[in-house]
N, C-alpha and C positions, 0 to 999 in steps of 0.2 A: 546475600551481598556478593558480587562480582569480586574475584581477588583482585582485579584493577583497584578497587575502590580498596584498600587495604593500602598503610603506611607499614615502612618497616618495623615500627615501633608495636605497631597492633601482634605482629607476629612475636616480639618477645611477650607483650601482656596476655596474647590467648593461649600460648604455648606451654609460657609458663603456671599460666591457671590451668591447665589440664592437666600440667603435671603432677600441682600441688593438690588435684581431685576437686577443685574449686570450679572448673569449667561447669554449665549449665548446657542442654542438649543444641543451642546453637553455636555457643561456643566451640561444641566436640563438632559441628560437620563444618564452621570455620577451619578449627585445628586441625581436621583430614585434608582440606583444600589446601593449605598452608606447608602441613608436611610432603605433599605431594612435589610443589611448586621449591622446597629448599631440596629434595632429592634429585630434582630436574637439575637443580642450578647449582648445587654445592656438592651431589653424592651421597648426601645423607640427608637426617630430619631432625637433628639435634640442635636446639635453637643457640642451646647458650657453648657452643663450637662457634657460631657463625658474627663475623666481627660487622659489628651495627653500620659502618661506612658500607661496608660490602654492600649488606642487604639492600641498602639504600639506593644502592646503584643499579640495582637489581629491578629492586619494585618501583624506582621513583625517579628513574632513567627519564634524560628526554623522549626515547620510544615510545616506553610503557607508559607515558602519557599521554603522548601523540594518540599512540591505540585506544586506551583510558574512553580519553576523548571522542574517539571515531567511535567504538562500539556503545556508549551512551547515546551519541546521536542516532544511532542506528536501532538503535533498542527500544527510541519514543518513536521511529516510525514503524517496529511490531507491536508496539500496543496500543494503538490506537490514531496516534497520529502521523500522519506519513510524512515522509522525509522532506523535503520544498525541495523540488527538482522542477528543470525546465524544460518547456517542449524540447525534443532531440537534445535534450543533456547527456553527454558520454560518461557513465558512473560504472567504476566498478570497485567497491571494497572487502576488505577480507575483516571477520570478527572474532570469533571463536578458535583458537590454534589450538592441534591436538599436543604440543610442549608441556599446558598445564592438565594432563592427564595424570593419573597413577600409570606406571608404566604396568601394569597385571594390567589394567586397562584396556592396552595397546595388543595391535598383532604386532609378533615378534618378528616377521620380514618384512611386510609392504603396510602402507599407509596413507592418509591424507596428511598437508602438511596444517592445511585448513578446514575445519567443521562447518564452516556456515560463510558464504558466499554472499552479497548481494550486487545484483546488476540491474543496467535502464533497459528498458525495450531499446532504446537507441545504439547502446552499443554493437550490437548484431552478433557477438561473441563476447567467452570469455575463456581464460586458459587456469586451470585447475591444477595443480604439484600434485604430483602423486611421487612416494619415498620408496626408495628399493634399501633398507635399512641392513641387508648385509652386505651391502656391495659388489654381490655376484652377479654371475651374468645370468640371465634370471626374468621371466616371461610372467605379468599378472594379466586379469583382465577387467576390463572398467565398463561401467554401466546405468548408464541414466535408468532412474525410475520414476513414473508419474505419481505427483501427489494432485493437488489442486491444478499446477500447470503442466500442461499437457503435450505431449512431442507430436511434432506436425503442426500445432495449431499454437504453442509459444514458445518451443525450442527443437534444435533439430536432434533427434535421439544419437547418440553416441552408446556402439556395442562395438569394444575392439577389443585385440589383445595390445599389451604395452611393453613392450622389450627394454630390456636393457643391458648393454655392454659389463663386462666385471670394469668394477672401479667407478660406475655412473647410478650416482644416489639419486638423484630426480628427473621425474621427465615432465613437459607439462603435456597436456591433452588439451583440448580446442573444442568448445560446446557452443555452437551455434545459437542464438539469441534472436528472435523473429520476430518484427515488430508490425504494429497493424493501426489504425485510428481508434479504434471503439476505445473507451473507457473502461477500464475491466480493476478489480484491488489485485493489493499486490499478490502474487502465487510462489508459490514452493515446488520444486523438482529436489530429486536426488543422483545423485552417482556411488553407485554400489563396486567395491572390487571384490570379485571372483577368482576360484584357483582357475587355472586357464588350463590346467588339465582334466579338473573332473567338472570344473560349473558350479560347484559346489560356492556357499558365499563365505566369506573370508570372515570368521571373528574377528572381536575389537572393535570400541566406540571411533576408532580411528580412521577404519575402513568403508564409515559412508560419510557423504559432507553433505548440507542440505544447500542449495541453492535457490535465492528469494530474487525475483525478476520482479525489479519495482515499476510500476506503468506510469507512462509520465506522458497520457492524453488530459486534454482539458477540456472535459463536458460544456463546461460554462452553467452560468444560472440565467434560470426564464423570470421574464419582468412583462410588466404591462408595459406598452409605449407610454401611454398619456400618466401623469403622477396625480393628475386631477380628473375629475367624474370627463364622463363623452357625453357630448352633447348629439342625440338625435334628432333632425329634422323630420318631422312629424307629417311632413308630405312628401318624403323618400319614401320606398318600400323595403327597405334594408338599414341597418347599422352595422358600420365595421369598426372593429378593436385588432388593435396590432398589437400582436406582442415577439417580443423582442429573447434574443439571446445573447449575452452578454458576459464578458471575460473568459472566454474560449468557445469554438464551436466542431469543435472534434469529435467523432462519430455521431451515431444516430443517437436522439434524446426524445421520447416523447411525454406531454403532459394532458391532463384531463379537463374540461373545464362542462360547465353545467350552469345554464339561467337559472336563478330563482328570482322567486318575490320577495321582496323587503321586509314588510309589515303587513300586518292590516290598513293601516291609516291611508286616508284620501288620496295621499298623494303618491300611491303602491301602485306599481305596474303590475296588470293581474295577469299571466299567461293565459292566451287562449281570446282574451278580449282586448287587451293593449301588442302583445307581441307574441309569437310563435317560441315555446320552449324548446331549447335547443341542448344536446348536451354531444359531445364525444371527444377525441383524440388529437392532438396538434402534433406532427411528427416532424422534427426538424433534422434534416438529414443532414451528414458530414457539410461543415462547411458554411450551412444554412444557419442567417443570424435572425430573420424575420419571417414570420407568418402571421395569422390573421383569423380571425374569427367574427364568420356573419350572420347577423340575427334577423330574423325579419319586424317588420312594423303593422300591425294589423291599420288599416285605413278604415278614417272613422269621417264622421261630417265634417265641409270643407270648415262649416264656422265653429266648430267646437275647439274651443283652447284647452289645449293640452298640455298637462307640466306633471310625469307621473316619471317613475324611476322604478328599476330592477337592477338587481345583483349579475356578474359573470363570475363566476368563483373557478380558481385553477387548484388541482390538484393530483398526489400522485405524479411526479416527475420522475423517471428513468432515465440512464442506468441511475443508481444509487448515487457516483460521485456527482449529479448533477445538482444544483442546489434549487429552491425557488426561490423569489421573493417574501420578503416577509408582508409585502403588502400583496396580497392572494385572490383580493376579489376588488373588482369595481363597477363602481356606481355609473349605469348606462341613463340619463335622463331625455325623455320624447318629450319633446317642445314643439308650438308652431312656430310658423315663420316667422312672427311677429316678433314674438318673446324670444326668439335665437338672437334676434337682431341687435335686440337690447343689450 
């Protein structure tokens, strides 16, 4: 449980069930979050010093809601489901604050002011606190690191040193944000501080923040054109099936598709004697909402009536955000002229 999601009142009933040896083993790593967060904000960890109005204002402040709020929402788009962002939405929120640390935790001079960052590809930057915690004047140094995303290809690397004046607690830095069409999930970089005389990396949960660059491309999902079976003319030498890209068409997306035959029964188009089996790749490139898949007609005698049917079956769509249809195969029917007309 998040200490956001904690009421003042929770803090007197689990603080003081640990006292009274009554706490069970979630209750003791509650009570260590707790104690942490009344040494931050009161000096100490003594629950029943701390007068209940206070706490309240404390843990149940319009802020701590506000944030509450924001890092829930942001926490069902790292598990699974992502955030509802819009093409070129400008996002940038802060979640995790190194405040609710143990301060043994923390490095004793520099720091993050925030642990966990999230930004849009659209915003193109984002500006990062870093704390100069004794207010000397006083040089650290900062440093992106690659996890899943990557510098040059979806942030621009930042290695500097970071100066600071005596009497100037924070400075921000400036991390370039690089946006591109393809669809990609969300990624993770870091920024690490270093002594900036030996390179050496800086103790303290304090001293890296991860940063999460949310992608706000929309693949779109692939659809058949026609919602009803296609009618083939049986004295074409070709049938064509359009299919369609629909509610985004940003970067490249491809999908698989492959003839079959139906059944056995009378009325089964059998490759090889009604039509040429076909199978491979539809690639719809940035932009592209429609493409097309052509099959052949094998030609048979002019007076033979024709009414047989085969499958096109789609599948396999990429990248991943892309979706398909739930209706995935259709029914191609060769007719003659006759019976089309009807």
């Amino acid at each position: 449980m998040e200490l956001f999601e904690y009421q003042a009142v929770d803090f007197y009933r689990t603080l003081l069930a640990e006292k009274q040896g009554n706490a069970d083993s979630k209750d003791q790593e509650r009570a260590k979050t707790m104690k942490g967060f009344l040494k931050d904000q009161f000096g100490h960890d003594q629950i029943e010093k701390v007068d209940l109005e206070e706490l309240k204002k404390k843990v149940e402040g319009d802020g701590m809601l506000a944030r509450a709020k924001y890092r829930r929402q942001v926490q069902s788009g790292f598990t699974g489901k992502r955030p509802a962002i819009a093409k070129n939405e400008i996002l940038r929120q802060e979640h995790e604050h190194a405040e609710f640390l143990d301060e043994s935790a923390k490095n004793e001079f520099f720091g993050f002011n925030c642990l966990h960052y999230s930004v849009s590809e659209a915003s193109k930057f984002l500006k990062v606190m870093i704390l100069n915690k004794s207010g000397e004047k006083c040089t650290v140094r900062a440093c992106t690191i690659d996890d899943a995303a990557k510098a040059g290809e979806d942030y621009v690397k930042f290695d500097e040193p970071v100066s600071f004046e005596r009497g100037e607690k924070q400075k921000y830095i400036e991390i370039g944000i690089m946006n591109d069409e393809e669809w990609e999930p969300d990624e993770d970089f870091f920024v690490q501080l270093y002594n900036a005389e030996t390179g050496d990396e800086l103790d303290g949960q304090d001293c890296r923040t991860r940063i999460t660059i949310i992608d706000d491309d929309k693949p779109g999902a692939i659809y058949f054109q026609e919602s009803k079976n296609v009618q083939a003319d049986a004295s074409q030498k070709t049938v064509t099936i359009f299919v369609e890209r629909r509610n985004g068409s940003d970067g490249l997306v491809s999908v698989d598709f492959k003839t079959t035959d139906l059944d056995e029964s009378p009325n089964t188009a059998t490759a090889g004697i009604d039509y040429v089996a076909k199978e491979g790749t539809l690639e719809f490139k940035h932009g592209e909402i429609l493409n097309k898949i052509e099959i052949d007609i094998i030609k048979k005698d002019d007076d033979e009536v024709r009414d047989e049917s085969f499958l096109v079956q789609l599948s396999n769509v990429t990248p991943a955000g892309a979706k398909l249809s739930k209706k995935s195969y259709m029914v191609v029917n060769i007719v003659t002229d006759a019976k089309a007309k009807k």
